[in-house]
N, CA and C of each residue as an Amber inpcrd file, in Angstrom:
protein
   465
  86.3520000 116.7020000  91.5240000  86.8380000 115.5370000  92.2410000
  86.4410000 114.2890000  91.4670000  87.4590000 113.3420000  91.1650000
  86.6990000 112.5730000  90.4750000  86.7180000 111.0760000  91.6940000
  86.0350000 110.2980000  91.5440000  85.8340000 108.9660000  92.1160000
  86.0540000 107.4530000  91.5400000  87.0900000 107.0720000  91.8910000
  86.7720000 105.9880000  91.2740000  85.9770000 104.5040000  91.8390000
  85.2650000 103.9550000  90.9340000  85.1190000 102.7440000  91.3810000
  85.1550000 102.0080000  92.6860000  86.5420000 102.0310000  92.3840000
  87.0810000 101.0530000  94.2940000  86.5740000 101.8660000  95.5010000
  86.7140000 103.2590000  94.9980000  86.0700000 104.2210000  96.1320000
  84.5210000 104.2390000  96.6250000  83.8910000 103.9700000  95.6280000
  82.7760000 103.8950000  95.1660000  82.0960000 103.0560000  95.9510000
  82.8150000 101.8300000  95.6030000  82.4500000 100.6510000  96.2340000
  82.1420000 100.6180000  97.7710000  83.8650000 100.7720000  98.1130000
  84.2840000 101.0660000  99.5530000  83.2520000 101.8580000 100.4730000
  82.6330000 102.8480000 100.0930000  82.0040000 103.5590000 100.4310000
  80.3040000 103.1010000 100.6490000  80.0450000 102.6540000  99.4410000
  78.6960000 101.8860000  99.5820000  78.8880000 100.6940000 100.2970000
  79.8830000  99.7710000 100.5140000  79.8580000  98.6400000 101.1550000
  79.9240000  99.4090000 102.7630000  80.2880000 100.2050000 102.9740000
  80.8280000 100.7710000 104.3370000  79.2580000 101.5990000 104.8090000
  78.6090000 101.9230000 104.1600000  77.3060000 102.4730000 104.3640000
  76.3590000 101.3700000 104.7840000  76.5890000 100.5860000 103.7020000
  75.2410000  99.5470000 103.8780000  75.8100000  98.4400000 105.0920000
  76.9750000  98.0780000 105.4920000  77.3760000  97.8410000 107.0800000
  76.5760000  98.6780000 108.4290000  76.8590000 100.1440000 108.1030000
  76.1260000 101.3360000 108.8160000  74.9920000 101.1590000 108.8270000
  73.6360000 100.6440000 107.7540000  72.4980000 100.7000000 107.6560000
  72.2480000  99.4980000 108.1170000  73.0880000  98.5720000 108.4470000
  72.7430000  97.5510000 109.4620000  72.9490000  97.0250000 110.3310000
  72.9380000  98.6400000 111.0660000  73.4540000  98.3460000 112.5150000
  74.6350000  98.0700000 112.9020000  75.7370000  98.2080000 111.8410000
  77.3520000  98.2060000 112.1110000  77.5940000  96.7580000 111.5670000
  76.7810000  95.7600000 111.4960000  76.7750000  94.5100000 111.0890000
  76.5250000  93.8520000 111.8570000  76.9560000  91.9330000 112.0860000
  77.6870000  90.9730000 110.9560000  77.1620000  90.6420000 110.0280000
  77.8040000  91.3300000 108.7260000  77.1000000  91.0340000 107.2880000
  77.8570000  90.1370000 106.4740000  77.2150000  89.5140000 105.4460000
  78.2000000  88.6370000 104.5310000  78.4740000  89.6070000 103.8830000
  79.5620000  88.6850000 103.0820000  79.9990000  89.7440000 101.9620000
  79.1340000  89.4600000 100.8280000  78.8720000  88.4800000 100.1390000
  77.4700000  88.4590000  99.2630000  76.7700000  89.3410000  99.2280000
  75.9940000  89.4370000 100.5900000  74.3490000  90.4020000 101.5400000
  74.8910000  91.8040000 100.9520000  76.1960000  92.4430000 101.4310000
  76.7480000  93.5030000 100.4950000  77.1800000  93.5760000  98.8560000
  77.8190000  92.7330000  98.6280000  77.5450000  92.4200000  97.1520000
  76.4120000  92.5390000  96.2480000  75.3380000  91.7010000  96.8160000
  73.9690000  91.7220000  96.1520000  73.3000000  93.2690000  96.7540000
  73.5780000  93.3270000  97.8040000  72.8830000  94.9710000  97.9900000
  72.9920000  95.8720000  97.6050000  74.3790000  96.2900000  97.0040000
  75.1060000  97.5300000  96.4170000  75.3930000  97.1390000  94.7380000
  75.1530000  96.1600000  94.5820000  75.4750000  95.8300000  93.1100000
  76.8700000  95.8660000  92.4130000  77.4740000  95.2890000  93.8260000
  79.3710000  95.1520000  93.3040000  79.6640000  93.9590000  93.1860000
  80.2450000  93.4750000  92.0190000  81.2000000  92.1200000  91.9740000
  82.0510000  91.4470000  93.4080000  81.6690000  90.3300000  93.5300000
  81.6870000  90.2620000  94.5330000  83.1030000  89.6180000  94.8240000
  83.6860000  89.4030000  93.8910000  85.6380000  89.4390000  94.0360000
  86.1180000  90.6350000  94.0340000  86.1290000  91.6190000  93.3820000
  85.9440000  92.9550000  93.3710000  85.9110000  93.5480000  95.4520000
  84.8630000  93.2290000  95.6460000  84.2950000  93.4070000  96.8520000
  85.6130000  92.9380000  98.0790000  85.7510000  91.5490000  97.5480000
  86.7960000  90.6500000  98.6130000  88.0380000  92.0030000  98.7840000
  88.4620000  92.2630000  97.6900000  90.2460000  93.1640000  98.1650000
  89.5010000  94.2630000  98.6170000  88.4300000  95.4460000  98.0560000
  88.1800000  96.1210000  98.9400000  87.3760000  95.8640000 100.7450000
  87.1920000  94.9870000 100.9950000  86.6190000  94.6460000 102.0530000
  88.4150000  94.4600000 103.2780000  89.6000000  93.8060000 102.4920000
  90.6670000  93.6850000 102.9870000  91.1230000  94.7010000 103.4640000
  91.3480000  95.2860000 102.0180000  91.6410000  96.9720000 102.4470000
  90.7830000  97.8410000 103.8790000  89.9250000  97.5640000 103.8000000
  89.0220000  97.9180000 104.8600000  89.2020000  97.6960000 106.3090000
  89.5950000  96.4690000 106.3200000  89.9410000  95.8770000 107.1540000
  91.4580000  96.1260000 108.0570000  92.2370000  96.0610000 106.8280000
  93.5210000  96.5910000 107.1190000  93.8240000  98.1260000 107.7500000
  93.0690000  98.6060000 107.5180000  93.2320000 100.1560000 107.9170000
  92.1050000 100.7270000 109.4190000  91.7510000  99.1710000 109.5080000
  91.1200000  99.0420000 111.0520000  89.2250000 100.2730000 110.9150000
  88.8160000  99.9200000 109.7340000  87.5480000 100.3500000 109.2790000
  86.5610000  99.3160000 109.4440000  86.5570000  98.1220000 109.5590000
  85.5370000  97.2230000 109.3700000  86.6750000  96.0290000 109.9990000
  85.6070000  95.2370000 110.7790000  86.5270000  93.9100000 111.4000000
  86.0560000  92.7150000 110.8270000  86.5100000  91.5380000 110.3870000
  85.8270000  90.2940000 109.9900000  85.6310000  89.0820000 110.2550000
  84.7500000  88.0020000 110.7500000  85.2380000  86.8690000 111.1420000
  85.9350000  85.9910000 109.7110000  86.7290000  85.3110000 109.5440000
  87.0050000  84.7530000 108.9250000  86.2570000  82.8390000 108.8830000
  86.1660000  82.2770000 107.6590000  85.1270000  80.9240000 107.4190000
  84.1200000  81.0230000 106.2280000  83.7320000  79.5860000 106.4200000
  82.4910000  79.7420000 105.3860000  81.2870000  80.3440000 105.7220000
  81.2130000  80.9730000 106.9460000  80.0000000  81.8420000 107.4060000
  80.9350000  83.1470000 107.9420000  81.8730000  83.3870000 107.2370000
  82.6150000  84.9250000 107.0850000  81.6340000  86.0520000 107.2280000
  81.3970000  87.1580000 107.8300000  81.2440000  88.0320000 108.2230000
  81.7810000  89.3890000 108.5500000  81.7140000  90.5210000 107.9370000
  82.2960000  91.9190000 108.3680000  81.3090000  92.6540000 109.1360000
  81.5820000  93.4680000 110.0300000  81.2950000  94.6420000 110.5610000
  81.8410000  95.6610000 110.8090000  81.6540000  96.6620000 111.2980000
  81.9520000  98.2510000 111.3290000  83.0990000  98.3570000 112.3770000
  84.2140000  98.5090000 112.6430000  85.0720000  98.4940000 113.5440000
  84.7520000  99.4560000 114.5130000  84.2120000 100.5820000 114.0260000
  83.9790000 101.1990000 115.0610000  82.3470000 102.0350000 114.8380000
  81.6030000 102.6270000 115.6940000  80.8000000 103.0310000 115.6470000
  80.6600000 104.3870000 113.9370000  79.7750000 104.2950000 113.5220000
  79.5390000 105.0090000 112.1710000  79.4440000 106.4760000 112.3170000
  79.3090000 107.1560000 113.1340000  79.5450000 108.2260000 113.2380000
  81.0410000 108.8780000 113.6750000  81.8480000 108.0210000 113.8540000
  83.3220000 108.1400000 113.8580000  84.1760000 107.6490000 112.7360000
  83.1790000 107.1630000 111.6960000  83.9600000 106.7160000 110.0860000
  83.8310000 107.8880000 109.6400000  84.6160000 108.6240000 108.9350000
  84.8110000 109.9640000 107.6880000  84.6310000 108.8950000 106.4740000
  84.0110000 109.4420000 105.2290000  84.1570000 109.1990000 103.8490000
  85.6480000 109.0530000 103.4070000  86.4940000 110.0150000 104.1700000
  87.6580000 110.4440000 103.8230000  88.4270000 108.9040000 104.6700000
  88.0230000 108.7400000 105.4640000  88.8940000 107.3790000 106.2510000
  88.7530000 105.8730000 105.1750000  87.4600000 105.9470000 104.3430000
  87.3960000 104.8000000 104.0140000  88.1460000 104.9620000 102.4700000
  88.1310000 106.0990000 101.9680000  88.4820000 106.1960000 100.3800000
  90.0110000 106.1010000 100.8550000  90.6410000 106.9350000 101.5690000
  92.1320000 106.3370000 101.7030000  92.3650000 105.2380000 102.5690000
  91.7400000 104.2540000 102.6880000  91.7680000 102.6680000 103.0000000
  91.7070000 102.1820000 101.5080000  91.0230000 102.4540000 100.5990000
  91.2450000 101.6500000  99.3950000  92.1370000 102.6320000  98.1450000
  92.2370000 103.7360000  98.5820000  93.2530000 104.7450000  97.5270000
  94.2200000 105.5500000  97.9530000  94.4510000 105.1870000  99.5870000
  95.7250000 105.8200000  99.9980000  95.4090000 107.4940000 100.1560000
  96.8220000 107.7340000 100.0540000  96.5760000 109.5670000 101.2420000
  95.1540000 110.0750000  99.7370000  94.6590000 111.2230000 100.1890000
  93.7190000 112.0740000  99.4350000  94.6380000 112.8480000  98.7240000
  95.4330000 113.3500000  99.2050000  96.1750000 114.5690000  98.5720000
  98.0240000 114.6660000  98.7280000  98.8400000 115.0380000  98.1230000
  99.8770000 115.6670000  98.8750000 100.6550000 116.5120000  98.0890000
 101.0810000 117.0390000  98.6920000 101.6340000 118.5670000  98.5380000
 103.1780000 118.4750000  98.3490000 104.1240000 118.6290000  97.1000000
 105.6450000 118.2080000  97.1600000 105.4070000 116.6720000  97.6400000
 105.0850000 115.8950000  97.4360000 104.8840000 114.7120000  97.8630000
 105.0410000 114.1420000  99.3880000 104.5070000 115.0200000 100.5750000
 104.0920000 115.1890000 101.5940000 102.4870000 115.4900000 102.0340000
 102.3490000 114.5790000 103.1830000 101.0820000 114.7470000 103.4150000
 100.8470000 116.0220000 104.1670000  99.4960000 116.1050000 103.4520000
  99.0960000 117.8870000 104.0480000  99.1120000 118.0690000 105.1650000
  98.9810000 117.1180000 106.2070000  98.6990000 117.8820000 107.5220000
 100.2940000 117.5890000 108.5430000 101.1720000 116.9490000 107.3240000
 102.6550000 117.6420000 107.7140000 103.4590000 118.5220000 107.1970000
 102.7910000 119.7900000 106.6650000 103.5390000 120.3940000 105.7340000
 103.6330000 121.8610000 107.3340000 104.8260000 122.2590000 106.4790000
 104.9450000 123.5360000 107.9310000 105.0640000 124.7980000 106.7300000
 104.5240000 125.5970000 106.9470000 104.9300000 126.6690000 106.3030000
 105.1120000 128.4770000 107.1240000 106.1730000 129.1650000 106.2330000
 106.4080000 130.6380000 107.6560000 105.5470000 131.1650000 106.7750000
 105.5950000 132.4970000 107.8220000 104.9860000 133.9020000 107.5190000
 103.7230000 134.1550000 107.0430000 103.3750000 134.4140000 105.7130000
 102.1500000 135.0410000 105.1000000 101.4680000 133.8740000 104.7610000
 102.1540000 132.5530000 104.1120000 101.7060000 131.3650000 103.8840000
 101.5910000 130.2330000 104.8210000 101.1650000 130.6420000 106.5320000
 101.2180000 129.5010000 107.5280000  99.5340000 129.2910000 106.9890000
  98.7130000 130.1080000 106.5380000  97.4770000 129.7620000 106.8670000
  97.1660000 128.6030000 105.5600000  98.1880000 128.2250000 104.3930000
  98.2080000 127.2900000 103.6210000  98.2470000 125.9640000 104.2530000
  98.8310000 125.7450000 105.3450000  99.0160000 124.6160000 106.0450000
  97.4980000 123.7900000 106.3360000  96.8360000 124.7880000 107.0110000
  95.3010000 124.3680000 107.2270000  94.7430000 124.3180000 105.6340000
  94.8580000 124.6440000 104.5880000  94.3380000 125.1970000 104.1790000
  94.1970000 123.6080000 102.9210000  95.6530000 123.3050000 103.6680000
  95.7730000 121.8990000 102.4950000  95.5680000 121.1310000 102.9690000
  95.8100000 121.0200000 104.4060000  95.0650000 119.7730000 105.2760000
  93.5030000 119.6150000 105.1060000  92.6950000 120.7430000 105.1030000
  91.4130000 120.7900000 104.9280000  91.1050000 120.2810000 103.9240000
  91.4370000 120.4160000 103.0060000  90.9610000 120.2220000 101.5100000
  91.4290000 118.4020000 101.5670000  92.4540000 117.7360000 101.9690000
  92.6590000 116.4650000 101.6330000  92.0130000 115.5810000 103.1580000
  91.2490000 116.3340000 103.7250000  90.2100000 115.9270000 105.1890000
  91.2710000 115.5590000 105.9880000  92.5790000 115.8730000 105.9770000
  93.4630000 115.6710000 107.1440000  93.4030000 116.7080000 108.4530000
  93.7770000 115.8380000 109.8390000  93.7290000 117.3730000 110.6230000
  94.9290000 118.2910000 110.5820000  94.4800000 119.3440000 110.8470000
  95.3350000 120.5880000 110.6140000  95.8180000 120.7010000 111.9690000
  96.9270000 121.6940000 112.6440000  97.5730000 122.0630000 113.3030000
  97.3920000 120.7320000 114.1440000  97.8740000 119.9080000 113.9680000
  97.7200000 118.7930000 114.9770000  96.7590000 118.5550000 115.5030000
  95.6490000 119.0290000 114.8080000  94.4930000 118.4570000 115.5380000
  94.0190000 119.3260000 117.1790000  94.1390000 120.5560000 117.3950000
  93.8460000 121.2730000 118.3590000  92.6380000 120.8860000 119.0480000
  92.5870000 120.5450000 120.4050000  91.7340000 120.6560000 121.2910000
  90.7840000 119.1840000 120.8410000  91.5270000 117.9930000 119.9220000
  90.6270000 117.1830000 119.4390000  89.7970000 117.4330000 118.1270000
  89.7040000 118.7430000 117.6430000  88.9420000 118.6880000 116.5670000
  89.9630000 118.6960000 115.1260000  89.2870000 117.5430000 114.5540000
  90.1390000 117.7940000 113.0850000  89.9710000 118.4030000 112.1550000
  88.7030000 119.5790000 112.6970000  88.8860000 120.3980000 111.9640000
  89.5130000 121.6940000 111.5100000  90.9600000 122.0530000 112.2490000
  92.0480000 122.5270000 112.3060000  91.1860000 123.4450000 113.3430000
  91.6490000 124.8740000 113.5630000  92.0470000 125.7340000 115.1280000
  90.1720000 126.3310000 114.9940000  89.6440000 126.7250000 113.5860000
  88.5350000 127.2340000 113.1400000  88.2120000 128.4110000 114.4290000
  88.8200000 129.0630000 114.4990000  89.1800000 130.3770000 115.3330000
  89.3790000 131.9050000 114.4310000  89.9290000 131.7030000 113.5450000
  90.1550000 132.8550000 112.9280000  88.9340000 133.7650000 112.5560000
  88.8000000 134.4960000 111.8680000  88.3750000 135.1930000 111.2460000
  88.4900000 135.7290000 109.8840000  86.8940000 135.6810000 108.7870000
  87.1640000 135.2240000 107.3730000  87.0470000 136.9520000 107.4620000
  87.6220000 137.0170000 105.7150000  87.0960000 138.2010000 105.3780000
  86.2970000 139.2160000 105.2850000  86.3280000 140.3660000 105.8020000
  85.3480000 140.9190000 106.0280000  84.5500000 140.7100000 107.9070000
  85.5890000 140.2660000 108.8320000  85.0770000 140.2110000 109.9080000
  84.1420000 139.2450000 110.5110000  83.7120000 138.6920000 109.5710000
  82.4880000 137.4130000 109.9790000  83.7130000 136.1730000 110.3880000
  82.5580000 135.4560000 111.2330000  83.7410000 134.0380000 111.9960000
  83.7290000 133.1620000 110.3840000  85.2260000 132.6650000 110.7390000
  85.0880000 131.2770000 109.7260000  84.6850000 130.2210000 110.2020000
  84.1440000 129.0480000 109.1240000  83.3410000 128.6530000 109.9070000
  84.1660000 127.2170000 108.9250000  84.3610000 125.6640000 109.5440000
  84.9860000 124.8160000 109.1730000  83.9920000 123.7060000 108.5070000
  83.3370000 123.1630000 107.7370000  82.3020000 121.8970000 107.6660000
  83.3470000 120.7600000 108.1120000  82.4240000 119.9380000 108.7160000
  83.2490000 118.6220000 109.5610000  83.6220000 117.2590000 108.2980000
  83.5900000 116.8040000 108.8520000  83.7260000 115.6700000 107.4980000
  82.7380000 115.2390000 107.5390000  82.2800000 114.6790000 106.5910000
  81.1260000 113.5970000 106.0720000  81.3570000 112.5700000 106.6900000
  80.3500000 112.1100000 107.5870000  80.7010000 110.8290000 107.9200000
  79.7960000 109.3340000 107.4080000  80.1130000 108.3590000 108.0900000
  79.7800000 107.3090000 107.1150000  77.8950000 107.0400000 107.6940000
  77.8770000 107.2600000 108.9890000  76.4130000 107.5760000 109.6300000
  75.7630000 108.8380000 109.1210000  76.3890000 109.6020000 108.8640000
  75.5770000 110.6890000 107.8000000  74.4690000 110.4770000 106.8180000
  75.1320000 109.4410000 106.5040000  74.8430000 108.7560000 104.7130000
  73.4350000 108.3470000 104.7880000  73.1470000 108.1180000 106.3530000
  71.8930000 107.1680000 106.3220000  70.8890000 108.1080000 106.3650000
  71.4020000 109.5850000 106.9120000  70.1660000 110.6630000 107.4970000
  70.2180000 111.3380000 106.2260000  70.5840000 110.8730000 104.6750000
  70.7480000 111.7340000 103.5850000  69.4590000 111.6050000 103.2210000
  69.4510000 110.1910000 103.1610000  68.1470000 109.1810000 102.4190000
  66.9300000 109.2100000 102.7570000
């Protein structure tokens, strides 16, 4: 997997919001904290914004915070706020792809991999139906997404 930069960023600016309490932070206070250019910072902070990840007051005492609580941000929500879908398949997003017969279990299989939910999201979890059974009889078992409150219990 590779990462770029903007992702990079996005991600550390979106953490260190999380590590303070969801915010109101400057954008500087993140700038100087994470060690990102701090124009650089401005379009990903937009992006952020735009995709309803972080809210901002606008002024010369401008301020962002966490739009929503940090344990409901995915890694995966903020990198496609600044790089768009994760994945797609025939140039469709994975968790609209339909497929018959021997290859339905590809459907989950590509949604998972680009952190989209699978079968529509069953019962609320996005982590597709995680019902089946892996090879060899043992349950399968789904990892959830990484989330952006995670980040803090890494450290």
């Amino acid at each position: 997997m590779r990462v770029s930069a903007k992702a990079d960023y996005a991600v550390r600016a979106t953490v260190e919001l999380a590590a303070g309490g969801g915010g109101p932070l400057k954008r500087d206070f993140l700038a100087t904290a994470q060690s990102i250019p701090a124009g650089f910072l401005e379009n990903i902070l937009l992006d952020l914004r735009h995709a309803d990840v972080i809210r901002s007051q606008r002024g010369p005492d401008g301020v962002y915070w966490l739009a929503r609580p940090a344990e409901e941000i995915t890694v995966a929500d903020v990198v496609r706020a600044v790089e768009g879908p994760l994945a797609s398949v025939r140039g469709e997003r994975p968790g609209a792809l339909s497929f018959q017969g021997s290859a339905r279990p590809l459907e989950e299989l590509w949604a998972r991999g680009a952190g989209e939910p699978a079968f529509g999201a069953r019962g609320g979890d996005a982590r597709g139906s995680g019902g089946g059974r892996a090879a060899g009889g043992g349950r399968r078992t789904h990892a959830r997404p990484r989330r952006v409150g995670e980040a803090l219990r890494l450290g």
